[in-house]
LONU-699701 format. One line per field, with one value per residue (C-alpha): residue number from 1; residue in three letters; x, y, z. Coordinates in Angstrom, 1 decimal, padded with zeros to 4 digits. Layout:
REM residues N
n: NUM/...
res: ALA/...
xx: X/...
yy: Y/...
zz: Z/...
***
This chain:
REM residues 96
n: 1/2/3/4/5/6/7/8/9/10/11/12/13/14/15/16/17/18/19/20/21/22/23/24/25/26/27/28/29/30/31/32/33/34/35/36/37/38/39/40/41/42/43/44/45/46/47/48/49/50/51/52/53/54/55/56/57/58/59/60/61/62/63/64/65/66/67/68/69/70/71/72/73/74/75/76/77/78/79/80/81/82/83/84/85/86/87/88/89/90/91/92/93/94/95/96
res: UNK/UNK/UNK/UNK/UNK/UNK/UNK/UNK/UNK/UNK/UNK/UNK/UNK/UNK/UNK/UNK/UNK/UNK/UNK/UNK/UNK/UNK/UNK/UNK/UNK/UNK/UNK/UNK/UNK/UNK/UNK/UNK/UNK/UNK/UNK/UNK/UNK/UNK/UNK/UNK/UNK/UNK/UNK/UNK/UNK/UNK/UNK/UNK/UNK/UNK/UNK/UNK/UNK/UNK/UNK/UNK/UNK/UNK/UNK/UNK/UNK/UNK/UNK/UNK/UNK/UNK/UNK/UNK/UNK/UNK/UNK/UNK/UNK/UNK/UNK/UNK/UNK/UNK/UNK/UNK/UNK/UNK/UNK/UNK/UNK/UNK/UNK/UNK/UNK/UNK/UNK/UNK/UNK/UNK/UNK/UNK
xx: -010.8/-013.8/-013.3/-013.2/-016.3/-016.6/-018.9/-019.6/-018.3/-014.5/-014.9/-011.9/-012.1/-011.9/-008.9/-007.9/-007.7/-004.0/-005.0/-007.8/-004.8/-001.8/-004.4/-004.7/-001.3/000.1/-002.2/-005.5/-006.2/-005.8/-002.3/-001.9/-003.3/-000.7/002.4/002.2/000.7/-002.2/-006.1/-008.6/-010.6/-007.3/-006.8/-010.4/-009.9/-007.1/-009.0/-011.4/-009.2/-007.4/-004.0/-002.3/-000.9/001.6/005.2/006.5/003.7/003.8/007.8/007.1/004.1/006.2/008.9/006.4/005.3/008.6/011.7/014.7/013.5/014.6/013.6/010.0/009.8/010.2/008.0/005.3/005.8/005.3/001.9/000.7/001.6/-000.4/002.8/003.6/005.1/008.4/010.6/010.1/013.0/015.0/015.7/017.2/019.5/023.1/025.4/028.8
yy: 031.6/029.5/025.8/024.6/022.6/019.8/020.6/016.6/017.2/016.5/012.7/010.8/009.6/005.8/004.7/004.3/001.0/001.0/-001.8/000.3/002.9/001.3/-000.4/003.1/004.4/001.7/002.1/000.3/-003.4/-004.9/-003.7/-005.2/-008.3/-008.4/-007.2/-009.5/-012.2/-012.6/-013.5/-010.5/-012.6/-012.6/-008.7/-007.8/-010.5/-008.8/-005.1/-006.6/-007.6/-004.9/-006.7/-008.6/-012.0/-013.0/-011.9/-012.4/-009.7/-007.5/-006.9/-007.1/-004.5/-002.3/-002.6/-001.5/001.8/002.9/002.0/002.4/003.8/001.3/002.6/003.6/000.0/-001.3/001.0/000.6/-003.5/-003.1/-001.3/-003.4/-006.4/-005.0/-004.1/-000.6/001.4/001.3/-000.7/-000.2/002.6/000.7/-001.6/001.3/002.4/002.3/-000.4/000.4
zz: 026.6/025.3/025.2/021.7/021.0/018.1/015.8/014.7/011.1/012.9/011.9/011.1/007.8/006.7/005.8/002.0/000.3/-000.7/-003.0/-005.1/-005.1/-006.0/-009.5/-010.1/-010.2/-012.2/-014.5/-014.4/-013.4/-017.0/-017.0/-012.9/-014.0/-017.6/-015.6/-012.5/-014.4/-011.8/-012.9/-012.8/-010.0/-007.7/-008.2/-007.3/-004.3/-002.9/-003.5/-001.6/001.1/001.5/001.5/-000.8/000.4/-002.5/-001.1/-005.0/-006.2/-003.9/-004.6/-008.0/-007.8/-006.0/-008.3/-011.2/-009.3/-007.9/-010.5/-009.3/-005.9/-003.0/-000.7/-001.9/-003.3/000.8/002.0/-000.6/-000.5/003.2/003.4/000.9/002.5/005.5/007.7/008.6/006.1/007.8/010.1/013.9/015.1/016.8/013.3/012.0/013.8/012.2/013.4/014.8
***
């Protein structure tokens, strides 16, 4: 059997700005900016980055995306934060 040659279209893509995403899904940066009480200029800074530094905005974002979901909230707060989207394994693991 024939060795299966890449054809250069194959090309990993670049990774999606969880930032730009997250302003989407909750609705547009005026609202962001009105529900977290941030200034436009910080929201397009931390677009920008990639990453958003504020602990208290990123739980709050991820409260305003996921209600009532804790365990989405974590996981969302997390990747926006710039962390994995979960805990390393061995965290996990039940107690007792």
């Amino acid at each position: 059997m024939p060795r299966h040659r890449k054809n250069g279209r194959n090309r990993p893509r670049t990774p999606v700005n969880l930032v730009y995403r997250t302003i989407q899904a909750t609705g547009g940066p005026t609202a962001v900016c009105t529900a977290l009480g941030v200034s436009e200029p910080t929201l397009k800074r931390w677009r920008r980055a990639g990453v958003v530094p504020d602990a208290r905005a990123v739980l709050a974002w991820a409260a305003l995306v996921h209600p009532g979901a804790l365990e989405a909230q974590l996981r969302l707060a997390r990747r926006l934060a710039g962390l994995p989207g979960a805990p390393a394994a061995h965290a996990r693991r039940p107690v007792g």
